[in-house]
C-alpha positions as CSV (number, residue, x, y, z in Angstrom):
1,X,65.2,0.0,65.2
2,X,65.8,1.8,68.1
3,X,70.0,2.0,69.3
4,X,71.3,-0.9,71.3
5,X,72.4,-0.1,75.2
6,X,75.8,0.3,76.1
7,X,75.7,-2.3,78.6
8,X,73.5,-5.5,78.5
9,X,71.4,-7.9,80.7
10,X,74.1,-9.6,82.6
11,X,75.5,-6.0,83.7
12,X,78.6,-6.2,81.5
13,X,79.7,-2.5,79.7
14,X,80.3,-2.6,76.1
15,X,83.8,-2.7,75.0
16,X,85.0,0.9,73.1
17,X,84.8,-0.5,69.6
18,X,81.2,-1.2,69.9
19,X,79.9,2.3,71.6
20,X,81.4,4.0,68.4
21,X,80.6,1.2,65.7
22,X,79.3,3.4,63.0
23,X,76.6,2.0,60.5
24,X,77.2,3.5,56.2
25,X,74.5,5.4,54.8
26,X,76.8,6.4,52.3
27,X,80.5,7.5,51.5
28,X,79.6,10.7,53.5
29,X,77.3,10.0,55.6
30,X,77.1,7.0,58.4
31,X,74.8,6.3,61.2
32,X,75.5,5.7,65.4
33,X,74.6,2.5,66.3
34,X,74.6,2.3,70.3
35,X,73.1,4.5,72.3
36,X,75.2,7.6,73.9
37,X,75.3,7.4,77.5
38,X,72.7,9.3,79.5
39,X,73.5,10.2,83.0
40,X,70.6,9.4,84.7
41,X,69.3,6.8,82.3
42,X,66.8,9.2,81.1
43,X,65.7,9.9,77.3
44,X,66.7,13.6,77.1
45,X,70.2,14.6,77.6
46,X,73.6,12.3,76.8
47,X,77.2,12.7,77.5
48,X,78.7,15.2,75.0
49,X,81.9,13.4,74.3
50,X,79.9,10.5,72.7
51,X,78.9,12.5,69.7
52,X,82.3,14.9,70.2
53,X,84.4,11.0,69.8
54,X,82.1,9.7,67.4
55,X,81.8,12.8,65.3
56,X,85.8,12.2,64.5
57,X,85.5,8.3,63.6
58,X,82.8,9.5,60.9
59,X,85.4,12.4,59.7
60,X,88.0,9.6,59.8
61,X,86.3,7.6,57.5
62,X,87.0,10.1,54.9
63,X,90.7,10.5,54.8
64,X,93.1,8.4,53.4
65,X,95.4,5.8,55.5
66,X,98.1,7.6,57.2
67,X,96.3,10.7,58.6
68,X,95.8,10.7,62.1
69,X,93.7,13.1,64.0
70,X,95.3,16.1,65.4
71,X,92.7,18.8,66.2
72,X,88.9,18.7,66.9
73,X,86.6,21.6,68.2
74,X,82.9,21.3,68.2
75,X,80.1,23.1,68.7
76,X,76.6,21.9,71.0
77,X,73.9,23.1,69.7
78,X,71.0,21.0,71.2
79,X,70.6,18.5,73.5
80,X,70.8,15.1,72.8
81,X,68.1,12.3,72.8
82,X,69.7,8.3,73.9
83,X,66.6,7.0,72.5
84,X,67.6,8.3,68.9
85,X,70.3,7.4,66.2
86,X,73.1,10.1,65.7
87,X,73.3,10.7,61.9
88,X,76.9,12.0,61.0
89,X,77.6,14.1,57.5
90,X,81.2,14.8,56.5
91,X,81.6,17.7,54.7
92,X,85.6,17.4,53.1
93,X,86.9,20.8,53.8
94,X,90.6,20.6,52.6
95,X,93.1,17.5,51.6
96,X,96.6,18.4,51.5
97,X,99.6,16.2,51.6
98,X,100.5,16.6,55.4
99,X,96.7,17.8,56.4
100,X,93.4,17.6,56.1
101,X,90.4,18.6,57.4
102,X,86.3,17.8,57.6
103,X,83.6,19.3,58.8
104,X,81.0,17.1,60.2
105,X,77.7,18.2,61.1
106,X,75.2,15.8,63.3
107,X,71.5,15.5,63.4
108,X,69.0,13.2,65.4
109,X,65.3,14.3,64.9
110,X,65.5,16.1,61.4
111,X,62.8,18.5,61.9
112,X,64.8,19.5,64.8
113,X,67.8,21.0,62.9
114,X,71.6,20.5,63.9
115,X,72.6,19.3,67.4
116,X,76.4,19.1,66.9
117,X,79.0,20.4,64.4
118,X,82.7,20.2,64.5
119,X,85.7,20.9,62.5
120,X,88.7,17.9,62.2
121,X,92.1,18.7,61.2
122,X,93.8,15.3,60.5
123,X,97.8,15.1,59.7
124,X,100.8,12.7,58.6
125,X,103.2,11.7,61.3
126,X,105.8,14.3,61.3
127,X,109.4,13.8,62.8
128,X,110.7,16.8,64.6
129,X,114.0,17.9,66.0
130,X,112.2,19.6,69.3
131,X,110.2,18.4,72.0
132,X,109.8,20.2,75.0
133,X,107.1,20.4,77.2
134,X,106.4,20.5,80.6
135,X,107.6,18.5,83.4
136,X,105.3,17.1,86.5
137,X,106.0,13.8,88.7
138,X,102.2,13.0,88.8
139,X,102.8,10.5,91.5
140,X,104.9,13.3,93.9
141,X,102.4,16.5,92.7
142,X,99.7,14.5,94.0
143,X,100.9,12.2,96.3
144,X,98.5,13.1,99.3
145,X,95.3,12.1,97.4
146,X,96.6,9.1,95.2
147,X,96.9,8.2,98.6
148,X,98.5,4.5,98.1
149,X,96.9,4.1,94.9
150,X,99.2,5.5,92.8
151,X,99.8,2.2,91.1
152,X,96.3,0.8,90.9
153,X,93.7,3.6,89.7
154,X,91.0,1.3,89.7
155,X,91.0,1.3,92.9
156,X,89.7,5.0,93.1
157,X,85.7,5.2,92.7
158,X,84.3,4.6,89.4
159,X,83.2,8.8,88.3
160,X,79.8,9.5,89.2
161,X,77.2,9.5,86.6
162,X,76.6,13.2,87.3
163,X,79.1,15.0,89.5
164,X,76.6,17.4,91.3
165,X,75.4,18.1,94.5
166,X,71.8,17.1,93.1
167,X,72.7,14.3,92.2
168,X,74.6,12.9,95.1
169,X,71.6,14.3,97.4
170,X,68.4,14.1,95.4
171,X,68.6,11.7,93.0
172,X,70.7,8.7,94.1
173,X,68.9,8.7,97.3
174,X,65.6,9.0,95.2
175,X,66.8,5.8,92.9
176,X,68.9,3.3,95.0
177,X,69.5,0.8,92.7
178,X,71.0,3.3,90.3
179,X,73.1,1.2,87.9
180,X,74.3,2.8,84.7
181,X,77.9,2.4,83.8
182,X,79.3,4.6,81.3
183,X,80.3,2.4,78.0
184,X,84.0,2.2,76.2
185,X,86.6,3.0,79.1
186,X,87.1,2.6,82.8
187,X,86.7,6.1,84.2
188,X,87.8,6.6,88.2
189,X,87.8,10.1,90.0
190,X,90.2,10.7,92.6
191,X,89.1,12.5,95.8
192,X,90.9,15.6,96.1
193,X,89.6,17.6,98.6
194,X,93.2,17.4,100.6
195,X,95.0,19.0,97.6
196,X,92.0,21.7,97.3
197,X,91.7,22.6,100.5
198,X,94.4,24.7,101.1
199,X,93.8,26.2,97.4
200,X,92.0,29.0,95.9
201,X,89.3,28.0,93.4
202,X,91.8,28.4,90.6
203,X,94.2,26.6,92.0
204,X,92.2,23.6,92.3
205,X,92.5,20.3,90.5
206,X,90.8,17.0,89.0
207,X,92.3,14.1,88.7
208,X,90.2,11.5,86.5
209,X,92.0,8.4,85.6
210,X,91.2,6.5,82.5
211,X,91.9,3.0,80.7
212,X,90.3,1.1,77.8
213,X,87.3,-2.1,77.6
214,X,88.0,-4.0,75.1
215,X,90.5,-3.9,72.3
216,X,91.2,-1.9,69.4
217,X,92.3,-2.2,65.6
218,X,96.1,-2.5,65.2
219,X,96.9,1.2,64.7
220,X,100.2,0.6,62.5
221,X,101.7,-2.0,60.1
222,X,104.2,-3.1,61.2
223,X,102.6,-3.5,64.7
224,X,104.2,-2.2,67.6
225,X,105.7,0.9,65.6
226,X,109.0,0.7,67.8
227,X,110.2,3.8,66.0
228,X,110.9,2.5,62.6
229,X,109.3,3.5,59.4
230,X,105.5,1.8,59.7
231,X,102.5,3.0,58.0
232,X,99.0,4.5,60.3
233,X,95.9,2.4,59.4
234,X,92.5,4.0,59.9
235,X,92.1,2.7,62.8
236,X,94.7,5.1,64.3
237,X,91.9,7.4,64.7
238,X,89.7,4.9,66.9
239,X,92.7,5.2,69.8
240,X,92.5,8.8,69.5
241,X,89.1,8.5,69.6
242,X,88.9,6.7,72.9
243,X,91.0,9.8,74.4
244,X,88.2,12.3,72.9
245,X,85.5,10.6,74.2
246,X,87.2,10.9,78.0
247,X,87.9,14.5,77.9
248,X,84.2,15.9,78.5
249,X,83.8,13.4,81.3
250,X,81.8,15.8,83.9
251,X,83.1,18.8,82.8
252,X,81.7,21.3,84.0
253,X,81.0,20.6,86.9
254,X,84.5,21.2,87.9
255,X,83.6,24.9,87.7
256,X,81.1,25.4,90.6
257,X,82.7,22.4,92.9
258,X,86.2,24.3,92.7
259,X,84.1,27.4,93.7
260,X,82.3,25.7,96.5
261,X,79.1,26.8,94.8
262,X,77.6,23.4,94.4
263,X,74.1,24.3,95.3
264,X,74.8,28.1,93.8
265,X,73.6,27.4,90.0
266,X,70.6,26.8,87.7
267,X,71.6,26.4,84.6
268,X,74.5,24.4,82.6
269,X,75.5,23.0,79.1
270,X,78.3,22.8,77.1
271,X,79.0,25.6,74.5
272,X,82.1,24.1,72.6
273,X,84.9,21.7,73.3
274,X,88.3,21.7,71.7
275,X,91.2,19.1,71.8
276,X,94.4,19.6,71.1
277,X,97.0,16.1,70.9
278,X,100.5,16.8,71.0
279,X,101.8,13.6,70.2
280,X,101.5,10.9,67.6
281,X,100.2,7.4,67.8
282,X,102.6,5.9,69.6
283,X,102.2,7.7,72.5
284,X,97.8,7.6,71.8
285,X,98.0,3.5,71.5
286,X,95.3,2.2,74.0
287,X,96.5,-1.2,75.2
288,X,93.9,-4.0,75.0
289,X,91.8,-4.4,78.4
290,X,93.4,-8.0,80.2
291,X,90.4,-10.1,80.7
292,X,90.8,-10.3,84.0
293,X,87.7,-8.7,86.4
294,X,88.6,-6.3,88.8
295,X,86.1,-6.4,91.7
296,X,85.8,-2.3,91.5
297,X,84.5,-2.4,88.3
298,X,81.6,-4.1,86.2
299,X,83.1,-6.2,83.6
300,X,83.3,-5.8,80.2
301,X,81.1,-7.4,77.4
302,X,83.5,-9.2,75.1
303,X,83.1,-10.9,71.9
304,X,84.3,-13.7,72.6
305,X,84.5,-15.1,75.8
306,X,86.2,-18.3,75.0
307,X,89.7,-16.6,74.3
308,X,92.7,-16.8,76.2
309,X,93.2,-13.8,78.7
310,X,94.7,-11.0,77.6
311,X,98.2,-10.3,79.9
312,X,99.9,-7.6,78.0
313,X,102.0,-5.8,80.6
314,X,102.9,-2.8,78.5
315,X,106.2,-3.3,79.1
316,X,105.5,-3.1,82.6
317,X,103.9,0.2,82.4
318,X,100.3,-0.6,83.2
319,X,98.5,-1.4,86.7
320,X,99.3,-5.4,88.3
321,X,96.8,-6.4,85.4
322,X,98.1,-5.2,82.9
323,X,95.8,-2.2,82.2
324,X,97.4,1.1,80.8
325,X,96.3,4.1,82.1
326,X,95.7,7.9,81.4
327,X,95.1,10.6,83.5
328,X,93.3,13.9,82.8
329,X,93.8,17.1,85.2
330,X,91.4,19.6,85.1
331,X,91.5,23.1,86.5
332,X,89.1,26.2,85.7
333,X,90.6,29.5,84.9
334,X,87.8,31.8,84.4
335,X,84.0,32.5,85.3
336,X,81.9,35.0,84.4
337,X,78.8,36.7,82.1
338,X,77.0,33.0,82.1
339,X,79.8,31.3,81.5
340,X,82.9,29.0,82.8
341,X,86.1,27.7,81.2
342,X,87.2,24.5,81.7
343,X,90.9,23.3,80.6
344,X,92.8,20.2,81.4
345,X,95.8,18.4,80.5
346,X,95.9,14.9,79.4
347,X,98.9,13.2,80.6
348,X,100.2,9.1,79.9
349,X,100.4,8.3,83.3
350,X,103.3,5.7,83.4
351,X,105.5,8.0,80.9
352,X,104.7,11.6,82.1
353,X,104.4,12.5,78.4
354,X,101.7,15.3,77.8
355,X,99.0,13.6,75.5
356,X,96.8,16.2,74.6
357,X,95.4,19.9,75.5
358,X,91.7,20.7,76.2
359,X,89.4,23.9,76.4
360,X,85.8,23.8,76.9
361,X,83.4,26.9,77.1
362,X,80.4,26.3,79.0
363,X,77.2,27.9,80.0
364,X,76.9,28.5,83.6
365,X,74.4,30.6,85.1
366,X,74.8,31.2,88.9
367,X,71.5,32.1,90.8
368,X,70.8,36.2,91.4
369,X,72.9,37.3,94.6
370,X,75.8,34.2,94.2
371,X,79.1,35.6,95.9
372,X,82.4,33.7,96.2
């Protein structure tokens, strides 16, 4: 049977829960059951943080309540195929009492050989005396392109299925009734060529907001945590997961737009990808999606539409519906020998607490006779 779409007939997106529902082969070993998202609907090539997110929910299967993940890198080794199951296999590297970690290796075609491994470290919950990081107003930093938006990101444009210059001039004008919403989370890029402008290429920034479809698993008993003892379920990890699975979000691509080499490149594809969290599950909790429609955004296929809506405020920390939002920023710091570094910063964007570290190496190959 061939894995289901991430969005069905009536145009409604599947909630996160389902994109990364995982089918058991056995205690090692489990099975995707929706399809990874494919840009441009096509049946070769899919968004690398579907296996990079899904990856870690198979690892997390393995580890005993009360570990939560902490630290994922993985390697791409081939493309992937939407048309095709992912097949996960958990290799248990290491458990100790405050960490563990798996290996997971992932395969599609067997004959084909590996098309994804990654290393998970997973740890306890860990009190600490210090906590410093760095401080940013994201709201005053970026004032000029939030541009009265600052408290509704879903208002910004949804993030293109493929944020290049082909795309944009090629193939959407090839295909106009493109439709083909990413699954799991609301995704919205912000325009930022007023911040860039004045900027060197390194200098630059990306601001993608993000939020959750859906709902997840309570990630604590007692439920909310409210900094008293309380034990992490499982399903701790699936929250993480959902930040994982926003981090690759058009990538690359930052590299040549921040260089204004849009048209400059032939070749790209994601070496490896590593995430860094900071934090523990309180500050990773992704807030149920309020089932209210927002008429920027396709709506979300839940289970049951005869429930009550869903008005959880956050504490008044989420959007005028209720939604709680994320923000990654992405910059590039280095280019060269057929290859680009991307590195971003995942932030909570009503707190200001620093979420999460990444660092992607990429393949880039700019054409013979590129210059700056």
């Amino acid at each position: 049977m061939a894995p289901r779409p991430y969005f069905d007939e009536q145009r409604r997106v599947l909630p996160f829960d389902q994109l990364m529902q995982l089918e058991t082969i056995d205690d090692r070993t489990f099975r995707s059951v929706t399809k990874a998202y494919a840009p441009t609907g096509s049946e070769n090539g899919t968004y690398g943080g579907h296996v990079y997110a899904q990856a870690a929910w198979a690892a997390a299967q393995t580890v005993e309540e009360g570990f939560l993940i902490h630290n994922t890198t993985g390697w791409f080794t081939l493309g992937g195929r939407p048309s095709e199951h992912f097949v996960y296999a958990v290799h248990k590297a290491r458990d100790g009492y405050n960490y563990c970690t798996r290996s997971v290796t992932v395969t599609q075609a067997a004959e084909k050989g590996t098309m994804f491994t990654c290393t998970c470290s997973f740890k306890r919950e860990e009190a600490s005396p210090v906590d410093i990081q760095d401080s940013m107003n994201i709201k005053e930093t970026y004032r000029e392109v939030l541009d009265g938006r600052e408290n509704e990101p879903m208002e910004h444009p949804a993030a293109p299925s493929q944020d290049s210059e082909w795309f944009r001039t090629t193939y959407l004008p090839q295909h106009p009734d493109h439709f083909n919403p990413i699954g799991g989370l609301h995704l919205r890029k912000v325009h930022m060529a007023k911040y860039n402008k004045k900027r060197g290429p390194l200098d630059r920034r990306q601001l993608i907001f993000y939020t959750l479809r859906g709902s997840l698993p309570l990630p604590t008993a007692p439920f909310p945590p409210k900094r008293q003892p309380f034990s992490l379920t499982r399903e701790a990890n699936l929250h993480a997961c959902g930040h994982l699975y926003a981090s690759d979000r058009n990538s690359l691509f930052i590299i040549p737009n921040h260089m204004s080499l849009v048209s400059d490149y032939n070749r790209m594809a994601s070496l490896s990808h590593t995430v860094i969290f900071h934090v523990g599950i309180e500050d990773l909790i992704m807030l149920p999606e309020p089932r209210i429609n927002h008429p920027n955004a396709d709506p979300t296929a839940f289970d049951d539409e005869s429930l009550p809506l869903c008005n959880i405020d956050g504490d008044g920390k989420g959007d005028k519906d209720g939604r709680k939002w994320f923000v990654q920023e992405s910059w590039t710091t280095r280019a060269a020998g057929g290859r680009g570094l991307h590195t971003s910063r995942m932030w909570d964007y009503s707190t200001g607490i620093h979420i999460a570290t990444t660092i992607q190496d990429g393949l880039i190959r700019f054409k013979p006779g590129t210059k700056l």
